[in-house]
VEXMARDO-459993 format. One record per residue (C-alpha): residue in three letters; residue number from 1; y, x, z. Coordinates in steps of 0.02 Angstrom, whole numbers, m for minus. Each point is the difference from the previous one (the first is absolute). Example, Ala and Ser with C-alpha at 12.3 -4.5 7.8 and 13.67 -1.06 7.14 Angstrom:
BEGIN
<node><resn>ALA</resn><resi>1</resi><y>m225</y><x>615</x><z>390</z></node>
<node><resn>SER</resn><resi>2</resi><y>172</y><x>69</x><z>m33</z></node>
***
This chain:
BEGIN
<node><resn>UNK</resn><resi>1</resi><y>6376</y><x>6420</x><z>3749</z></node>
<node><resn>UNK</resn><resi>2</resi><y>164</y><x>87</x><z>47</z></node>
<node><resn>UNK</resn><resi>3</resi><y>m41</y><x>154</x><z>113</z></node>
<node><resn>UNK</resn><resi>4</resi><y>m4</y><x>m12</x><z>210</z></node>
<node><resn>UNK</resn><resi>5</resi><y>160</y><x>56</x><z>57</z></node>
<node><resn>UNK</resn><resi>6</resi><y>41</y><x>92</x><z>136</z></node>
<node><resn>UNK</resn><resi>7</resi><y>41</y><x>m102</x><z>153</z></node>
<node><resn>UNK</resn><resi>8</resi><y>104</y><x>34</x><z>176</z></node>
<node><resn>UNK</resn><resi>9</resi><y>m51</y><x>m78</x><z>158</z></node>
<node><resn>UNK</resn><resi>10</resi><y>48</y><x>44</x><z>187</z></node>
<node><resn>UNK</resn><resi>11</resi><y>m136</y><x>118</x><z>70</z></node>
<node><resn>UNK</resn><resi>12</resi><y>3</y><x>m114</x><z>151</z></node>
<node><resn>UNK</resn><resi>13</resi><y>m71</y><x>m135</x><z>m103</z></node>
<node><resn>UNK</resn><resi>14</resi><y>m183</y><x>m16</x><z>6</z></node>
<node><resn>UNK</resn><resi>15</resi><y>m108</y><x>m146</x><z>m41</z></node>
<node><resn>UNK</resn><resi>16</resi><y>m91</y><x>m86</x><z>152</z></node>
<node><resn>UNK</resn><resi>17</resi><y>m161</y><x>7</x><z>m104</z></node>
<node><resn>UNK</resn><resi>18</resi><y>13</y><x>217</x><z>m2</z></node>
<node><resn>UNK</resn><resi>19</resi><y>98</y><x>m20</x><z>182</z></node>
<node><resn>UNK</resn><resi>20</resi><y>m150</y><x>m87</x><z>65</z></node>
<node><resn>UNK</resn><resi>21</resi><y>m143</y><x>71</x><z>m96</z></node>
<node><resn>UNK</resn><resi>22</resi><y>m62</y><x>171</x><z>88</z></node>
<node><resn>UNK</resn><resi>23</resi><y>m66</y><x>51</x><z>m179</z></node>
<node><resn>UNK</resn><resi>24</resi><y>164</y><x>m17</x><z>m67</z></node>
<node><resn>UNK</resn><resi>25</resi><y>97</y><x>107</x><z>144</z></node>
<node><resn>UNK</resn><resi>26</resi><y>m130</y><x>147</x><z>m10</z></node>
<node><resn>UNK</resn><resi>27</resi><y>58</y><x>6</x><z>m180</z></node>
<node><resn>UNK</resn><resi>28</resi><y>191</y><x>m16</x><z>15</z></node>
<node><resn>UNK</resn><resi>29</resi><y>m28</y><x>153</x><z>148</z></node>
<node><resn>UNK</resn><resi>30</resi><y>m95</y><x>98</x><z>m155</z></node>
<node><resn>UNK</resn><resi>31</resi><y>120</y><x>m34</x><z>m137</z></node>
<node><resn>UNK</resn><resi>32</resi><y>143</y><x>37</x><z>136</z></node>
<node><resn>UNK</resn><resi>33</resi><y>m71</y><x>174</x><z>70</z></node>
<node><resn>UNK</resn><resi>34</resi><y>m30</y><x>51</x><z>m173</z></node>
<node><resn>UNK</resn><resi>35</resi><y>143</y><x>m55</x><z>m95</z></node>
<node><resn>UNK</resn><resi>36</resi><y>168</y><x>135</x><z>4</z></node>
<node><resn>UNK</resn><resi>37</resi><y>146</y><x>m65</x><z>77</z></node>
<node><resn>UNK</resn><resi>38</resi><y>107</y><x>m64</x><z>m141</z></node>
<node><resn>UNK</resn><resi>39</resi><y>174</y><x>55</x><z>m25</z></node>
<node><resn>UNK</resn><resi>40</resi><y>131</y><x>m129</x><z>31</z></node>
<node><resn>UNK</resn><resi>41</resi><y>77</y><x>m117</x><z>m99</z></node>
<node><resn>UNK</resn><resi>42</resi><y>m180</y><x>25</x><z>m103</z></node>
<node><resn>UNK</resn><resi>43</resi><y>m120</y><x>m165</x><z>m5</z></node>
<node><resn>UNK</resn><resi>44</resi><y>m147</y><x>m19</x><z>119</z></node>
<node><resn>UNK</resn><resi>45</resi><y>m186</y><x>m3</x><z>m41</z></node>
<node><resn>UNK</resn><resi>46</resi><y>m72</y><x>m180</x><z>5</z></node>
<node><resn>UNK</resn><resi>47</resi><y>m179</y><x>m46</x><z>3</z></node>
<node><resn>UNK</resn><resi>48</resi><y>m42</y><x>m171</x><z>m55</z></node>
<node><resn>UNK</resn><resi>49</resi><y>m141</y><x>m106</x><z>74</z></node>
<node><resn>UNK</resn><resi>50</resi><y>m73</y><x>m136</x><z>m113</z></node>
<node><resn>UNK</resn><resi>51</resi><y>m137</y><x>m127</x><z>77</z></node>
<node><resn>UNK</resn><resi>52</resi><y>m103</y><x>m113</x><z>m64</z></node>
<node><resn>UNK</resn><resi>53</resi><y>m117</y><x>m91</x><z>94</z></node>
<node><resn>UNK</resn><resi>54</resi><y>m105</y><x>54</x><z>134</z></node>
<node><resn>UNK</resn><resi>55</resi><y>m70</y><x>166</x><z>m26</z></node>
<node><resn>UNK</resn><resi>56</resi><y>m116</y><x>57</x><z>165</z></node>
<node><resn>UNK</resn><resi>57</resi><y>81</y><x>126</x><z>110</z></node>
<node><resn>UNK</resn><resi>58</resi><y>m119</y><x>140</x><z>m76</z></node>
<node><resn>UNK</resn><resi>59</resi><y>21</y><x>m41</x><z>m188</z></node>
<node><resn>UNK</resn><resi>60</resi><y>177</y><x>m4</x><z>38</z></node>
<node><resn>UNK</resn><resi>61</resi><y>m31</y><x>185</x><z>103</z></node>
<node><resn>UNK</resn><resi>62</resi><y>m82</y><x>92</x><z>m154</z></node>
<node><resn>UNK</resn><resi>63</resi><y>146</y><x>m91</x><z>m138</z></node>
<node><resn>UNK</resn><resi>64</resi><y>133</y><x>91</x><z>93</z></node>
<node><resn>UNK</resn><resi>65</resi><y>m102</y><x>163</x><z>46</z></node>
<node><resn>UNK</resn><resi>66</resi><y>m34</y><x>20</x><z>m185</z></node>
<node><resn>UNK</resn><resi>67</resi><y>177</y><x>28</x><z>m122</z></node>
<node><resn>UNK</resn><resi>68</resi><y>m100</y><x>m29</x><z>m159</z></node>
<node><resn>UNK</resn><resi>69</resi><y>6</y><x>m200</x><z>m43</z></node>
<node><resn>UNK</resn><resi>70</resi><y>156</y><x>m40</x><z>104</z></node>
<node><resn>UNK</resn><resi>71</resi><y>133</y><x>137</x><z>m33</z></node>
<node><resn>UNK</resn><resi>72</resi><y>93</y><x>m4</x><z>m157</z></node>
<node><resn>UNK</resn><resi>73</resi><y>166</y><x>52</x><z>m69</z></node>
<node><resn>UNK</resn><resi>74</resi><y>171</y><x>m115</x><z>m15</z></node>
<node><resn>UNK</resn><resi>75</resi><y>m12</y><x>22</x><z>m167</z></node>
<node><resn>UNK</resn><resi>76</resi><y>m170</y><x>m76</x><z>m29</z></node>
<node><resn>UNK</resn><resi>77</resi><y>1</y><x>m169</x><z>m66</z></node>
<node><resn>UNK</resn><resi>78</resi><y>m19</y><x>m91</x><z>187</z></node>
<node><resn>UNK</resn><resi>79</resi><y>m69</y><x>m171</x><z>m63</z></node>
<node><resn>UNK</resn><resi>80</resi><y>m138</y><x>63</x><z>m97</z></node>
<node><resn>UNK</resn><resi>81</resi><y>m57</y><x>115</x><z>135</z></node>
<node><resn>UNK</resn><resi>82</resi><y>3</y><x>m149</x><z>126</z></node>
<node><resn>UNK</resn><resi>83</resi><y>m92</y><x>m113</x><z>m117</z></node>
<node><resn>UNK</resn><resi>84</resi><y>m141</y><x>139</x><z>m13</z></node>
<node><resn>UNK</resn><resi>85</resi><y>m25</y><x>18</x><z>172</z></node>
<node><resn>UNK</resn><resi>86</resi><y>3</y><x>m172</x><z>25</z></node>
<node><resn>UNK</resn><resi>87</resi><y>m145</y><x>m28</x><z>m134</z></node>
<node><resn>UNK</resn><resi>88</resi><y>m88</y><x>140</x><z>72</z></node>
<node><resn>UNK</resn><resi>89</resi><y>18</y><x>m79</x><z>176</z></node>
<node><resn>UNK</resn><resi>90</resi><y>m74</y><x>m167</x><z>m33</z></node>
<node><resn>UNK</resn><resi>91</resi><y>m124</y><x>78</x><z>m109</z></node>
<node><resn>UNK</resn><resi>92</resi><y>m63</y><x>90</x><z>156</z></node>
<node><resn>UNK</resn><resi>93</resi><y>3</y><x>m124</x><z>99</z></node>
<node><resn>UNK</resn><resi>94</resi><y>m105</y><x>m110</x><z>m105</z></node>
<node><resn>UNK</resn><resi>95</resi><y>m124</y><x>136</x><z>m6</z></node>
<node><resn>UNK</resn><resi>96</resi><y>m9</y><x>m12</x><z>188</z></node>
<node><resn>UNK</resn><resi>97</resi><y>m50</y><x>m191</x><z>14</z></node>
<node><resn>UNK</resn><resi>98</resi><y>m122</y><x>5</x><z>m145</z></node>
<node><resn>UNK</resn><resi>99</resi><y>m174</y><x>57</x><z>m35</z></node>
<node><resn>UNK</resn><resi>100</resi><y>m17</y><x>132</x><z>m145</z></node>
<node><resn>UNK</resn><resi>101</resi><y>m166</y><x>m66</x><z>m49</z></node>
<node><resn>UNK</resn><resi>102</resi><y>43</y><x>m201</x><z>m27</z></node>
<node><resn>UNK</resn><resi>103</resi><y>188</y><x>m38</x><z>18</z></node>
<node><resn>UNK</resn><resi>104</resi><y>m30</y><x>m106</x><z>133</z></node>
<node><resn>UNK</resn><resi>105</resi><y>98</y><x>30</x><z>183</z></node>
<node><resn>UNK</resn><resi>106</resi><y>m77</y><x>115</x><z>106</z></node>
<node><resn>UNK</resn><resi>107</resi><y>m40</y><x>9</x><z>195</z></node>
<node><resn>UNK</resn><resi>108</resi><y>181</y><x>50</x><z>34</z></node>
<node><resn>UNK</resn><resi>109</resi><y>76</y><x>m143</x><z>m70</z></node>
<node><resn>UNK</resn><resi>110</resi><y>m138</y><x>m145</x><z>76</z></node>
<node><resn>UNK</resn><resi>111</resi><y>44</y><x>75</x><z>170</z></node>
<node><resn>UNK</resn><resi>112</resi><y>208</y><x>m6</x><z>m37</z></node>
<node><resn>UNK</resn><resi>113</resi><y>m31</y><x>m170</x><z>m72</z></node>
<node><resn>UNK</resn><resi>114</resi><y>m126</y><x>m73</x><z>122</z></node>
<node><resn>UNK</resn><resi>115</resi><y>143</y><x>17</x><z>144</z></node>
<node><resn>UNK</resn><resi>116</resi><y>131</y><x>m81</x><z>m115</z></node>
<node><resn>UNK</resn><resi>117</resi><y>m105</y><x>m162</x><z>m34</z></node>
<node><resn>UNK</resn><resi>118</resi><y>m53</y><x>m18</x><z>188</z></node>
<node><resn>UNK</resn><resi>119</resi><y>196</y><x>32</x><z>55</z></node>
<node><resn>UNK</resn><resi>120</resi><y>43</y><x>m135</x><z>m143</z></node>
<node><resn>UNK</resn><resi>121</resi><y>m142</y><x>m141</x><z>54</z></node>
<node><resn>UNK</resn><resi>122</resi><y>80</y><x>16</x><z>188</z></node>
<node><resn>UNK</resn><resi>123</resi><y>164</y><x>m21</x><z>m90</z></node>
<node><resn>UNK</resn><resi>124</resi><y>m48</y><x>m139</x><z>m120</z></node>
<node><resn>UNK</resn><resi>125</resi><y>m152</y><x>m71</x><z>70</z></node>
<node><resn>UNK</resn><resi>126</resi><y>m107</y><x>m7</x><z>m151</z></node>
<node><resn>UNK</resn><resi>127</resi><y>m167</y><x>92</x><z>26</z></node>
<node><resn>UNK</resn><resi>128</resi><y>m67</y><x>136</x><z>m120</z></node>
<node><resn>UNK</resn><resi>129</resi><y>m189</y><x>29</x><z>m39</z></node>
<node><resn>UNK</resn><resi>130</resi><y>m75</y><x>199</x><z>m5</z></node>
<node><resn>UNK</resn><resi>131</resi><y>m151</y><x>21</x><z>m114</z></node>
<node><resn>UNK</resn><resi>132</resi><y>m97</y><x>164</x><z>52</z></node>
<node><resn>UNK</resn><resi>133</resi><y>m109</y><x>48</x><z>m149</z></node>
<node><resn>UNK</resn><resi>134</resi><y>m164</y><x>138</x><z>m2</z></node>
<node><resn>UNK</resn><resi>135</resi><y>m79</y><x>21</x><z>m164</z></node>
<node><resn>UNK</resn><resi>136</resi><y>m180</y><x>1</x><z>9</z></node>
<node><resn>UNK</resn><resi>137</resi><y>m136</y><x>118</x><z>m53</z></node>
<node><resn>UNK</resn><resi>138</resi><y>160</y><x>115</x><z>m63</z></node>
<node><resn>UNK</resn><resi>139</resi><y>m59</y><x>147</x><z>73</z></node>
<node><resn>UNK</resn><resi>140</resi><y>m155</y><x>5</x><z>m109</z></node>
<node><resn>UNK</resn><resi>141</resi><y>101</y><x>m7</x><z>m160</z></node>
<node><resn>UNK</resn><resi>142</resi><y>76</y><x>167</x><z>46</z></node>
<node><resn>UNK</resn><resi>143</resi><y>m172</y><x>54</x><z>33</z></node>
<node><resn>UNK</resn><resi>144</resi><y>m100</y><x>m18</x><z>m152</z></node>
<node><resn>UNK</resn><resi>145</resi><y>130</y><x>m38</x><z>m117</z></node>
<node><resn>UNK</resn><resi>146</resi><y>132</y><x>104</x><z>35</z></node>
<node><resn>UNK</resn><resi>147</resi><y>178</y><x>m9</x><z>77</z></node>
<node><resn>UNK</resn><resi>148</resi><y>67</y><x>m48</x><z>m175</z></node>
<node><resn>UNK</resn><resi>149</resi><y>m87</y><x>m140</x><z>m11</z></node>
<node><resn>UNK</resn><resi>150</resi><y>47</y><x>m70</x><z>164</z></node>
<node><resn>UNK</resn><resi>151</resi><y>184</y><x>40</x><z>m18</z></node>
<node><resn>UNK</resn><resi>152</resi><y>m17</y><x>m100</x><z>m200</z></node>
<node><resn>UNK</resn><resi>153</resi><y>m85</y><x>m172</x><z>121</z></node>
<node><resn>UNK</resn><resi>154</resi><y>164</y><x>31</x><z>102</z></node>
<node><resn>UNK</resn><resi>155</resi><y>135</y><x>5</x><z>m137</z></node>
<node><resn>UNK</resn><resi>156</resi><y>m69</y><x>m131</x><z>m87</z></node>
<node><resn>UNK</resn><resi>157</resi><y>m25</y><x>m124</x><z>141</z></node>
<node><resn>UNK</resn><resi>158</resi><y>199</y><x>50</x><z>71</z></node>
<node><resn>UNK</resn><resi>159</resi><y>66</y><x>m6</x><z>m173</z></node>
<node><resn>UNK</resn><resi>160</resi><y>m82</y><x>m195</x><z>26</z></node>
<node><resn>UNK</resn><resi>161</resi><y>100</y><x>m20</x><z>151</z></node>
<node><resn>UNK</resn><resi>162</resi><y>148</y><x>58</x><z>m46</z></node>
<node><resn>UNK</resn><resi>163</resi><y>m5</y><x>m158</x><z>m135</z></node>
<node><resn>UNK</resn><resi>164</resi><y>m77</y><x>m140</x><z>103</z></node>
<node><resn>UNK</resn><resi>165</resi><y>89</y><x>42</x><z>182</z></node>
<node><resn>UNK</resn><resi>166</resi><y>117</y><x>m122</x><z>41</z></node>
<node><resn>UNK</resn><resi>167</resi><y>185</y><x>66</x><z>m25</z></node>
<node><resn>UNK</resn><resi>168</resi><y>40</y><x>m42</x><z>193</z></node>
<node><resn>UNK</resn><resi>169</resi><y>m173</y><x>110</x><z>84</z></node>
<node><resn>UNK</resn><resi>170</resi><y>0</y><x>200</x><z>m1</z></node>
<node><resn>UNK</resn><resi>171</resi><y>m183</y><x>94</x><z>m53</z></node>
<node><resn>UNK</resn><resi>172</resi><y>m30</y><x>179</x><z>75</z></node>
<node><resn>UNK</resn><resi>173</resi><y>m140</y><x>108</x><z>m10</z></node>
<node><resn>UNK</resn><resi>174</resi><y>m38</y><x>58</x><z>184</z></node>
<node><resn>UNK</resn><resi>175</resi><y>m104</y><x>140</x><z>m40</z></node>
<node><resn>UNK</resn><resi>176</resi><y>m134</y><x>23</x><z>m86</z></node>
<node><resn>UNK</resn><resi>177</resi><y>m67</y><x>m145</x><z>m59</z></node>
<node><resn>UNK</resn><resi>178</resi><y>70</y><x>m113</x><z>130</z></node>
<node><resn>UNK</resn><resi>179</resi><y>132</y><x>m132</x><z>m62</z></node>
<node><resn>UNK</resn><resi>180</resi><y>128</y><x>m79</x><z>94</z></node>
<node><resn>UNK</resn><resi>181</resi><y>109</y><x>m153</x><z>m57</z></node>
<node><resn>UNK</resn><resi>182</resi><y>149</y><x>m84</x><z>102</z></node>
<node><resn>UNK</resn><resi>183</resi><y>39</y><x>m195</x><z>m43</z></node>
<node><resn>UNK</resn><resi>184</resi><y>157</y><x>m58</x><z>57</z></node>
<node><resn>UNK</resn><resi>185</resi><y>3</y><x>m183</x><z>50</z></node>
<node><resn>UNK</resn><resi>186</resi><y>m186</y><x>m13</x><z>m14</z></node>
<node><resn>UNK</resn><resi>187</resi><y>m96</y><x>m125</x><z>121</z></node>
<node><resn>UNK</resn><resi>188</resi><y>m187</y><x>80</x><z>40</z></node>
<node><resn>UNK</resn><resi>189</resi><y>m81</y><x>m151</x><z>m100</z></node>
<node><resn>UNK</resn><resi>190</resi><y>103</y><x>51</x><z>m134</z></node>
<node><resn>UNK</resn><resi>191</resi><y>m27</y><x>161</x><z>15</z></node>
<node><resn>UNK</resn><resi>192</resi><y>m179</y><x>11</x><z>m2</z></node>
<node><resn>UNK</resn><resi>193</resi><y>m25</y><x>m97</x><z>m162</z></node>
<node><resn>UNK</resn><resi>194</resi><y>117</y><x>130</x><z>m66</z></node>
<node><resn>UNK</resn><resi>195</resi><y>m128</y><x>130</x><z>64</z></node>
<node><resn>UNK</resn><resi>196</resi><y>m144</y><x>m90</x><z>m86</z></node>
<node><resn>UNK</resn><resi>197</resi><y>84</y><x>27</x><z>m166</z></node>
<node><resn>UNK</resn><resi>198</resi><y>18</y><x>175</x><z>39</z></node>
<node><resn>UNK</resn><resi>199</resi><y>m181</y><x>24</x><z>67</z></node>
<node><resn>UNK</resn><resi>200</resi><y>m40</y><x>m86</x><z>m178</z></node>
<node><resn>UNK</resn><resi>201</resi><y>96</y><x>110</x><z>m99</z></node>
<node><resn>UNK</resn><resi>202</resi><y>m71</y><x>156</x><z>58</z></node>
<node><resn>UNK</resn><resi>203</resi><y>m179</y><x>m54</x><z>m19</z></node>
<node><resn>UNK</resn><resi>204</resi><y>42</y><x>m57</x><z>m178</z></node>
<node><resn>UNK</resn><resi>205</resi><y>91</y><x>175</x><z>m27</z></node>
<node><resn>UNK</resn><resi>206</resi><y>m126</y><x>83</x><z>64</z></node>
<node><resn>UNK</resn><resi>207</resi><y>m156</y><x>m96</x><z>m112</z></node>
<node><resn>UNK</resn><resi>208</resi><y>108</y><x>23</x><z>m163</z></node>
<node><resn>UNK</resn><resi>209</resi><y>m19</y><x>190</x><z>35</z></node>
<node><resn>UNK</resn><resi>210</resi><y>m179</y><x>m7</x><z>31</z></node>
<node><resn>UNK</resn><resi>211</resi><y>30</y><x>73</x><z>211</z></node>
<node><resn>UNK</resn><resi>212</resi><y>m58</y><x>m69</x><z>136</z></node>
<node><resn>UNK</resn><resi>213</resi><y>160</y><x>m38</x><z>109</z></node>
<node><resn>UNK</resn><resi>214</resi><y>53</y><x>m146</x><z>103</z></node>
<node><resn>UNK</resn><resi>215</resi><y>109</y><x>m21</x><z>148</z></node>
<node><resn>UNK</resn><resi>216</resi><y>16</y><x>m34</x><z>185</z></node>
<node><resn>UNK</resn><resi>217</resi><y>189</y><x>m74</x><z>22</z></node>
<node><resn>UNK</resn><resi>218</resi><y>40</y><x>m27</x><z>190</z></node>
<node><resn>UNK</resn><resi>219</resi><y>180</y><x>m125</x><z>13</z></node>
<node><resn>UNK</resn><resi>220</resi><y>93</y><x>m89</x><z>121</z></node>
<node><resn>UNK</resn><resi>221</resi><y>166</y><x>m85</x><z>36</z></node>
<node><resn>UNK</resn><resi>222</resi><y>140</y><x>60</x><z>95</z></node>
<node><resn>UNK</resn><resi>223</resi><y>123</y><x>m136</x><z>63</z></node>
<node><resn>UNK</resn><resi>224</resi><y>142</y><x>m28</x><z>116</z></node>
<node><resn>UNK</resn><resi>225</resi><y>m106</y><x>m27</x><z>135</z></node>
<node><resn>UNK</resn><resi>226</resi><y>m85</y><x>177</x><z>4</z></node>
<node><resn>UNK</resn><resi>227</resi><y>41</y><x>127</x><z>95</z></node>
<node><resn>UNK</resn><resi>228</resi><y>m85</y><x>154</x><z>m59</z></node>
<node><resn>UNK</resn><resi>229</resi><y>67</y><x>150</x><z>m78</z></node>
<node><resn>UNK</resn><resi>230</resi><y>m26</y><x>75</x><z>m176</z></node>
<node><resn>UNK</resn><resi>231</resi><y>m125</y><x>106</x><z>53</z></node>
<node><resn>UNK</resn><resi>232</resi><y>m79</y><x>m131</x><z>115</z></node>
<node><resn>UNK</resn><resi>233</resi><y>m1</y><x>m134</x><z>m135</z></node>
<node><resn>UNK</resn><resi>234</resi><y>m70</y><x>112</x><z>m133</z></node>
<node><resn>UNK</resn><resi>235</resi><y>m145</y><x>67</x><z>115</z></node>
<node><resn>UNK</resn><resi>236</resi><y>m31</y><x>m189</x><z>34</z></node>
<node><resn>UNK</resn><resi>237</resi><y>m31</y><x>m23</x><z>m204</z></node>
<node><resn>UNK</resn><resi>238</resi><y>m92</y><x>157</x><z>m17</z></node>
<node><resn>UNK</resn><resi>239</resi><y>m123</y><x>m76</x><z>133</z></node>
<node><resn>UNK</resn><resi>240</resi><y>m35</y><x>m145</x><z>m86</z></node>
<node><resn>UNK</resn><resi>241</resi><y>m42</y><x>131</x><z>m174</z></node>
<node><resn>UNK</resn><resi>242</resi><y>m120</y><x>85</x><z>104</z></node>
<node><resn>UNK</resn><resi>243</resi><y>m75</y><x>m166</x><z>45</z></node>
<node><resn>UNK</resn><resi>244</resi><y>m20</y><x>m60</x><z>m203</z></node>
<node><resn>UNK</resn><resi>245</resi><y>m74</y><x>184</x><z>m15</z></node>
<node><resn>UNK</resn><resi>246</resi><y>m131</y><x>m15</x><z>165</z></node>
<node><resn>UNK</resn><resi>247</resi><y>m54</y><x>m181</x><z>m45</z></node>
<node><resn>UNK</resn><resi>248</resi><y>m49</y><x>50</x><z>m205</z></node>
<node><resn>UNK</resn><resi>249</resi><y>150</y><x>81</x><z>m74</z></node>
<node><resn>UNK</resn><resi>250</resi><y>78</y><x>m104</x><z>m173</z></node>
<node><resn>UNK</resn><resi>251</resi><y>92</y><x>m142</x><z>95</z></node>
<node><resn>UNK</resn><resi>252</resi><y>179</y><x>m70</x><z>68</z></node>
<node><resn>UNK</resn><resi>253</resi><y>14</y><x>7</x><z>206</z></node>
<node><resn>UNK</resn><resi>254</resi><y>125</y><x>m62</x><z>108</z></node>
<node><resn>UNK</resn><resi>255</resi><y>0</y><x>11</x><z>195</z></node>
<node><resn>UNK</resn><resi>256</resi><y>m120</y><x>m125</x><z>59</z></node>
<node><resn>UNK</resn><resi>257</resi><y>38</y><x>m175</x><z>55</z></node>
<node><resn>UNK</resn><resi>258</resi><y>179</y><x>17</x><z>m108</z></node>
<node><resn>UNK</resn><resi>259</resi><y>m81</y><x>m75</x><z>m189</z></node>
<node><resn>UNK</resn><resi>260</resi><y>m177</y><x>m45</x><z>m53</z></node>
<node><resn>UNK</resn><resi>261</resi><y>m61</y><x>106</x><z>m139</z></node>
<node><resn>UNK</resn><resi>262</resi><y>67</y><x>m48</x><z>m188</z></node>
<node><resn>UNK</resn><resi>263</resi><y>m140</y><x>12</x><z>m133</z></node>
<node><resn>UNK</resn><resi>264</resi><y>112</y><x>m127</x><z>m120</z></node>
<node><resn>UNK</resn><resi>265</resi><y>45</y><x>105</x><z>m163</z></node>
<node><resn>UNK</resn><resi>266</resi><y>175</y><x>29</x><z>m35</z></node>
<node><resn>UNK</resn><resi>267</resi><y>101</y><x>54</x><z>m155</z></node>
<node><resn>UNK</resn><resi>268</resi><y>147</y><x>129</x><z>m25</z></node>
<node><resn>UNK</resn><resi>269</resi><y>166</y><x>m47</x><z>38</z></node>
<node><resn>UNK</resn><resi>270</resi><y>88</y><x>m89</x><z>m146</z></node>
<node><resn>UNK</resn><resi>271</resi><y>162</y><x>46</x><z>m91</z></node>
<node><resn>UNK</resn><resi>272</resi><y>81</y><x>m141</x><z>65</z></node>
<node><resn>UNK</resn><resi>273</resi><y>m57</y><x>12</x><z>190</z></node>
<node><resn>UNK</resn><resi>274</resi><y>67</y><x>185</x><z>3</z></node>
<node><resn>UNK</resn><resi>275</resi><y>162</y><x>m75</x><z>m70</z></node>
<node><resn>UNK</resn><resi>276</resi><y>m32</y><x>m143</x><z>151</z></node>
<node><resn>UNK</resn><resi>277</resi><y>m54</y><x>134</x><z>116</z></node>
<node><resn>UNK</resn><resi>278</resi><y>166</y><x>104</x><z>m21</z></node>
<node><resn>UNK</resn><resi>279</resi><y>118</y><x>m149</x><z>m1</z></node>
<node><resn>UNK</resn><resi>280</resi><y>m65</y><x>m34</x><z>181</z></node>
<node><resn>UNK</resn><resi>281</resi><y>3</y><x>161</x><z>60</z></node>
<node><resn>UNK</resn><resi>282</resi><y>192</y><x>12</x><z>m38</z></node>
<node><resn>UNK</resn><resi>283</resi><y>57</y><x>m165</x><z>83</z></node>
<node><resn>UNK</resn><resi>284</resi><y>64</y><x>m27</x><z>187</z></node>
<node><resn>UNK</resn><resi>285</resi><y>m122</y><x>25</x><z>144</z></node>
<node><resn>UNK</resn><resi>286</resi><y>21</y><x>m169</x><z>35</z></node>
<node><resn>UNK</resn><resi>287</resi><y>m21</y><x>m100</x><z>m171</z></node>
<node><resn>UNK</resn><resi>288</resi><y>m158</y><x>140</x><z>m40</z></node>
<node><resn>UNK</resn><resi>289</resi><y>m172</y><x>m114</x><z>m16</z></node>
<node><resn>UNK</resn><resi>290</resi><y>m188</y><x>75</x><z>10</z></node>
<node><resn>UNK</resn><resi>291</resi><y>m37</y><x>39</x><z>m201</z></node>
<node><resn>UNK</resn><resi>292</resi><y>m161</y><x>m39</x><z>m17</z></node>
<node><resn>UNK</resn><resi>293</resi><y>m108</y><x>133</x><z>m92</z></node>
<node><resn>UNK</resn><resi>294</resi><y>m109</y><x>m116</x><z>m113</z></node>
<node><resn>UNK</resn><resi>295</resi><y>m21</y><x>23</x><z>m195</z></node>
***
């Protein structure tokens, strides 16, 4: 790539973003009251602002209170630079929304995402299901066996639902070993036998290691009708996982008087429903149907 030449441009010309940005006038005022007055007919110091997506006011603070990472020379091969940062940018960012420990989205994604799918059922009107999940007895792996062991049980089983997840519903770990997962165009009686199969797939995980784990999974549906916030709706699904814990622990619960109990086995989702699954998830509000969740 040729080398950045030198440009001219009216010192009255600033961009609205720096004009507007109080971050970017506290730095013009520094690189002004530091820079000699240049000798005429001589070319003016530039500074060039490059953004890319939204970066948080204090991310944003430390880039430009740091030189190293963003300052470079004309000279420098511009592209390549920009590419790197770029790379290194989203690579951040993905560690940001992910767990370390199992790859799955962590608690600051769910609560990003869980505003997005209640803002798009008021816009579309299709409903979405939460499933609330507590792993139980977990606490006494890390006791006698050792953390190691508990954090193998949780690989394993996310690795599991990285592969059988539908492609249109979004897993996080919520801490610990609380699981949340977010189906999009879910009705509640759909979305509890989806539970079931996950409630089933634990216990099986768990007996193939020889541990003594089940679950508690708490889930209900949010539709165009409700009225509650995030926050609201996901205290509302935590209450009914504290009621499958108070009543006996390792079971599915839903608020009561919304859907009888399921005890009907289910199977994983098939290749060709998750192909179903995505199809309707990318069509029109309008023409969307319910997709059932049977094997």
């Amino acid at each position: 790539m040729a080398p950045l030449k030198k440009t001219m441009r009216p010192r009255a010309e600033v961009h609205p973003v720096v004009k507007n940005n109080e971050l970017f006038r506290n730095l013009l005022e520094k690189v002004k009251s530091k820079s000699p007055k240049p000798a005429a007919k001589k070319e003016q110091p530039e500074i060039f602002c490059i953004l890319t997506d939204d970066i948080p006011a204090k991310e944003l603070s430390k880039l430009l209170q740091s030189k190293k990472g963003i300052t470079f020379n004309p000279q420098d091969d511009l592209l390549k630079r920009l590419l790197k940062l770029e790379k290194q940018y989203h690579y951040l960012k993905t560690l940001s929304l992910t767990d370390e420990l199992t790859g799955l989205y962590n608690k600051r994604f769910f609560n990003r995402q869980l505003k997005i799918e209640i803002t798009r059922t008021k816009r579309t009107g299709q409903p979405f299901c939460l499933m609330f999940i507590d792993l139980d007895n977990f606490k006494s792996i890390n006791d006698t066996l050792g953390h190691s062991k508990g954090d193998e049980f949780l690989v394993r089983l996310c690795r599991l639902i990285c592969r059988k997840i539908r492609p249109t519903d979004f897993a996080c770990r919520y801490g610990g070993d609380e699981f949340t997962i977010i189906m999009p165009t879910t009705y509640l009686l759909d979305g509890v036998s989806i539970a079931k199969r996950w409630h089933d797939l634990i216990r099986q995980i768990a007996s193939q290691m020889g541990l003594n784990v089940s679950s508690s999974i708490g889930i209900d549906e949010f539709d165009i009708s409700c009225t509650l916030s995030a926050e609201e709706f996901l205290d509302k699904v935590d209450k009914a996982l504290y009621y499958a814990k108070k009543t006996g622990k390792n079971k599915v619960s839903c608020p009561v008087g919304r859907l009888p109990v399921i005890k009907a086995e289910a199977k994983f989702v098939t290749a060709v429903e998750k192909n179903a699954l995505y199809k309707a998830s990318a069509q029109p509000a309008k023409k969307r149907k319910q997709v059932s969740a049977k094997g």
